[in-house]
C-alpha positions in Angstrom: 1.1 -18.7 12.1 4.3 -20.5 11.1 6.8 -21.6 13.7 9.0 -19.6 11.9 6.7 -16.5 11.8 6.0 -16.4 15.6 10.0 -16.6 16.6 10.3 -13.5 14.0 7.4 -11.7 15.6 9.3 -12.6 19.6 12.4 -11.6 18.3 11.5 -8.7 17.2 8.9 -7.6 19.9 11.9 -8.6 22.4 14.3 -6.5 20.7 12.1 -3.5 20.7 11.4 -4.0 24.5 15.2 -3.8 24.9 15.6 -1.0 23.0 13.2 1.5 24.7 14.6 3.2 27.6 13.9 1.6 31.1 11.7 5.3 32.2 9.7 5.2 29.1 8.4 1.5 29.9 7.9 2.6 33.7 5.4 5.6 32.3 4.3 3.5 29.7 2.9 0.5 32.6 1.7 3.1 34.7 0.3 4.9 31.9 -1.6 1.5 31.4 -2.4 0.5 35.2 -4.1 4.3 35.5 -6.7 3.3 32.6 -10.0 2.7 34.5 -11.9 1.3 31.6 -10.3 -2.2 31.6 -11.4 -2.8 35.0 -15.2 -3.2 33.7 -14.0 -5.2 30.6 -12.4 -7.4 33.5 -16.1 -7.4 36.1 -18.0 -8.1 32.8 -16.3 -12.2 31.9 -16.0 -12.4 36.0 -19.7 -12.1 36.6 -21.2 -14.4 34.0 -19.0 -16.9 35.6 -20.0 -16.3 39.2 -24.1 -16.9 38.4 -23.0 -20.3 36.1 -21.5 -21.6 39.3 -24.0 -20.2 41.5 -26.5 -22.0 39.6 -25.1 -25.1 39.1 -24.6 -25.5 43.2 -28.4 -24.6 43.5 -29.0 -27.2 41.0 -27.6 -30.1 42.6 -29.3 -32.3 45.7 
């Protein structure tokens, strides 16, 4: 993507956040915070993590 191309796309994702009414991004956030599945999709790249470094400090002396 362009320089040009990404200050189109935030200029025009910008402008449609201004646009939409302040009580329809309210429901639309908690509309998003309420969705349960995201917090395994968060667990699931947190845990792989945790046993790398938990297996690297076992490894050392």
């Amino acid at each position: 993507m362009s320089g040009n191309d990404y200050v189109k796309f935030m200029t025009q994702e910008i402008v449609r956040y201004m646009d939409t009414p302040q009580e329809e991004r309210l429901k639309q956030k908690a509309d998003k915070k309420g969705n349960s599945n995201e917090i395994s999709g968060h667990w699931f790249g947190l845990l792989p993590f945790a046993f790398r470094l938990l297996i690297k400090k076992s490894s050392r002396p």
